[in-house]
C-alpha positions as CSV (number, residue, x, y, z in Angstrom):
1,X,0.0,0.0,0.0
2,X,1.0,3.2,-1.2
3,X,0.2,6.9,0.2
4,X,1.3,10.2,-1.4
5,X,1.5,13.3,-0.1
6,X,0.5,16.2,-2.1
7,X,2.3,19.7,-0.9
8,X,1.6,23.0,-2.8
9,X,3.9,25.7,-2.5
10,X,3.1,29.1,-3.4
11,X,5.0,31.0,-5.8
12,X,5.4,34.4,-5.1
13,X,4.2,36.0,-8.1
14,X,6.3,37.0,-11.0
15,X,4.6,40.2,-11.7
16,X,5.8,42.6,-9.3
17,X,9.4,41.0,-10.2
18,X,8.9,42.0,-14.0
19,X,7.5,45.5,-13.1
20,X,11.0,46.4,-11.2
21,X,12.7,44.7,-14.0
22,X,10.7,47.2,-16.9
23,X,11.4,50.6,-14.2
24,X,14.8,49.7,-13.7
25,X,15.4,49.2,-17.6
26,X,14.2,52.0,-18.7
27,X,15.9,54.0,-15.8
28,X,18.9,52.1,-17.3
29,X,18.4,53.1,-20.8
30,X,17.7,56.5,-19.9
31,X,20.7,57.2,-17.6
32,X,22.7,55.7,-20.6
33,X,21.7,58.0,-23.0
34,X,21.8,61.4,-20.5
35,X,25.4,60.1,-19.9
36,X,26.0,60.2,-23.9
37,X,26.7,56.3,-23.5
38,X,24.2,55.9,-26.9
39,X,25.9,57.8,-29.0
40,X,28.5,55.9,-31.5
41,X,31.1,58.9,-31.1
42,X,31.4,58.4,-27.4
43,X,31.6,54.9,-28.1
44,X,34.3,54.6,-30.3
45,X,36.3,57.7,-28.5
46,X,36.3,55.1,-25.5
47,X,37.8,52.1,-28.0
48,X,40.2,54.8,-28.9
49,X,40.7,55.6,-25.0
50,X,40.4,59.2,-25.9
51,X,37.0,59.5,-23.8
52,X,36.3,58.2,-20.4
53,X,32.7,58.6,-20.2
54,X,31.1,55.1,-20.7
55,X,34.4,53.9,-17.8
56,X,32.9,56.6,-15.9
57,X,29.4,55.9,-15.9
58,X,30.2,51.6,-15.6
59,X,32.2,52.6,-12.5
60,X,30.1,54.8,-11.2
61,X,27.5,52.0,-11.2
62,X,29.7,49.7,-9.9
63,X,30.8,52.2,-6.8
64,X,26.6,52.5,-6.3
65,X,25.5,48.7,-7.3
66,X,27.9,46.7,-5.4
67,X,27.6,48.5,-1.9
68,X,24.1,48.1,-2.9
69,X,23.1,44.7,-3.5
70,X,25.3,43.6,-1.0
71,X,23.6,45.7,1.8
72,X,20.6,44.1,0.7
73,X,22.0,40.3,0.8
74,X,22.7,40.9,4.4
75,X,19.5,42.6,5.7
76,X,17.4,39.5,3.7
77,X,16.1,41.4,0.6
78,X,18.0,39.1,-1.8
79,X,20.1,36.1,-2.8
80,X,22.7,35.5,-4.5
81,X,22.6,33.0,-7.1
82,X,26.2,32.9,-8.3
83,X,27.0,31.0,-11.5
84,X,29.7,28.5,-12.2
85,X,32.5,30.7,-13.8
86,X,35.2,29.2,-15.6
87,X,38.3,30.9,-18.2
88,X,36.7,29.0,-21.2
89,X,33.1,31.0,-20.5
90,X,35.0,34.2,-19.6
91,X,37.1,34.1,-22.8
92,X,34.6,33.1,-25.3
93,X,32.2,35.5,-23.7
94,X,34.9,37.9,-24.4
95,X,35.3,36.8,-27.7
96,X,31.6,37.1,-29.0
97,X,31.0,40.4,-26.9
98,X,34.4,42.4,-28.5
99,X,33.5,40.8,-31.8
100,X,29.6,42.7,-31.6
101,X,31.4,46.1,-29.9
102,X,34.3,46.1,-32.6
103,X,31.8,45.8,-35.7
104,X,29.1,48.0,-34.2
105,X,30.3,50.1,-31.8
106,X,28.0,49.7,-29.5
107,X,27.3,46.5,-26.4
108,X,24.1,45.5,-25.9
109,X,22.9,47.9,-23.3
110,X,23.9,50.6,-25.4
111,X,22.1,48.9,-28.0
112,X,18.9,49.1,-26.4
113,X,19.6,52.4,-25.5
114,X,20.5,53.3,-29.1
115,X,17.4,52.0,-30.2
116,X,15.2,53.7,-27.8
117,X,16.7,57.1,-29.4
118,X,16.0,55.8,-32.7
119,X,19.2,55.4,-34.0
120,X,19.3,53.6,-37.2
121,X,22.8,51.8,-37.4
122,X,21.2,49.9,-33.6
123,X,18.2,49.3,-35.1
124,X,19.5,48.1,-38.0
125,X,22.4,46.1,-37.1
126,X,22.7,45.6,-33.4
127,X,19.1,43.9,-32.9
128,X,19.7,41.7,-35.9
129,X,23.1,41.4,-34.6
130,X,22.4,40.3,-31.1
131,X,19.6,38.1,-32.4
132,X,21.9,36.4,-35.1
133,X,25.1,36.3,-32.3
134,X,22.7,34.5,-29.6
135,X,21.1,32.0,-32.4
136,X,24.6,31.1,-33.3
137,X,25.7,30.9,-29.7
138,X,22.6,28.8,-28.9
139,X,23.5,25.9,-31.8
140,X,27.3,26.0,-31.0
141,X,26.3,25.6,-27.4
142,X,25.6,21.3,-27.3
143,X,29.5,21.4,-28.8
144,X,30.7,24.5,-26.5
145,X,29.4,23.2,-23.1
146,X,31.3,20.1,-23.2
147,X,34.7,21.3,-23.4
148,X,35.6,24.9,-24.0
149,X,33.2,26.2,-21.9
150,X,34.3,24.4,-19.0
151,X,38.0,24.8,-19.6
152,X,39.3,26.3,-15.9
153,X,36.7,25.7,-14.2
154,X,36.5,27.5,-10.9
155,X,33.0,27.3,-9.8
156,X,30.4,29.6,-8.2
157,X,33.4,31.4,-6.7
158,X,33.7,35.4,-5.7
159,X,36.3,37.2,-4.4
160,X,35.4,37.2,-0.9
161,X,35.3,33.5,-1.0
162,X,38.8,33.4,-2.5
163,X,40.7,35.5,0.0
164,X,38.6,34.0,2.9
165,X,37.5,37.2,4.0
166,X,34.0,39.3,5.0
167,X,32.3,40.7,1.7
168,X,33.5,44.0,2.8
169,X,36.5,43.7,3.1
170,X,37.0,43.4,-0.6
171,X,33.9,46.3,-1.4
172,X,35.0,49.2,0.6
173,X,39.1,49.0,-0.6
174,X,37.4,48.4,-4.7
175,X,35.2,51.1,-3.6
176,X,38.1,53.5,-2.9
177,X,40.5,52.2,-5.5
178,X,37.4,53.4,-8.1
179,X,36.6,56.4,-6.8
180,X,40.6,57.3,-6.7
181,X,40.6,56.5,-10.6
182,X,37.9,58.7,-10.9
183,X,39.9,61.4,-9.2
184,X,43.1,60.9,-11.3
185,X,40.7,60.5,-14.4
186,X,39.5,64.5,-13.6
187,X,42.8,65.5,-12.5
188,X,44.4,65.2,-15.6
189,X,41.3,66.3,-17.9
190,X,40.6,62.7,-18.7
């Protein structure tokens, strides 16, 4: 004889997740293009290092994001769902994503950005060009995720778990270390 227990669990629904995920895009995409980050001239100038302003408004993301989230990990408001990294993902990441930037001049944030504004060479060729990139990436994938992708392998690692330490310890000194590049970056006109 056989019994079977049947437990439900409620979902938390999905919706409320999606609505942050639409504001914070679009605040995204519109702090991009105030910061000039859509336009293909800032763009290349930053390939060319001759202008810091997409550096500065990554960093300056980073300097507000990382504190950020991880205040949130520890009062309970989220987890972290870190993904198994390895040198073969990083480098043909790397590969594919300098490939798009190279050829377009724009990543796909920018992109998005770009297309919002309504600028043609985005809309043109960076949608068709992510679309076509992630098709390809998606067939080569079966082949990729046996091998290369897996190729130095180091697991759901982060720094703080690599130097043993509290997650702060590594935040507050890369805080400082970005915000004195940002100073050296404006003391010399850059």
């Amino acid at each position: 004889m056989t019994t079977s227990t049947n437990i439900e669990i409620k979902q938390p629904s999905n919706r409320g997740q999606l609505v942050w995920g639409l504001f914070f895009g679009i605040l995204f995409g519109f702090l991009l293009h105030k910061g000039g980050a859509t336009k293909y001239d800032v763009i290349l100038g930053q390939l060319l290092l001759q202008d810091n302003t997409v550096v500065k408004i990554m960093l300056s993301a980073v300097v507000v994001g990382m504190p950020g989230i991880f205040l949130m990990k520890q009062l309970g408001w989220v987890d972290f769902q870190v993904k198994f990294g390895s040198l073969g993902k990083n480098i043909i990441g790397g590969l594919i994503f300098g490939l798009g930037f190279a050829l377009l001049g724009f990543c796909p944030g920018t992109i998005a950005g770009a297309v919002g504004n309504g600028t043609l060479d985005a809309t043109i060729g960076g949608l068709p060009g992510i679309t076509i990139g992630s098709g390809l990436f998606a067939a080569a994938f079966p082949k990729l995720r046996g091998n290369i992708l897996k190729w130095g392998d180091y697991g759901q690692l982060t720094l703080p778990q690599l130097f043993k330490v509290n997650e702060w310890v590594v935040i507050v000194p890369l805080m400082a270390l970005i915000i004195g590049f940002f100073v050296v970056l404006e003391m010399n006109g850059l």
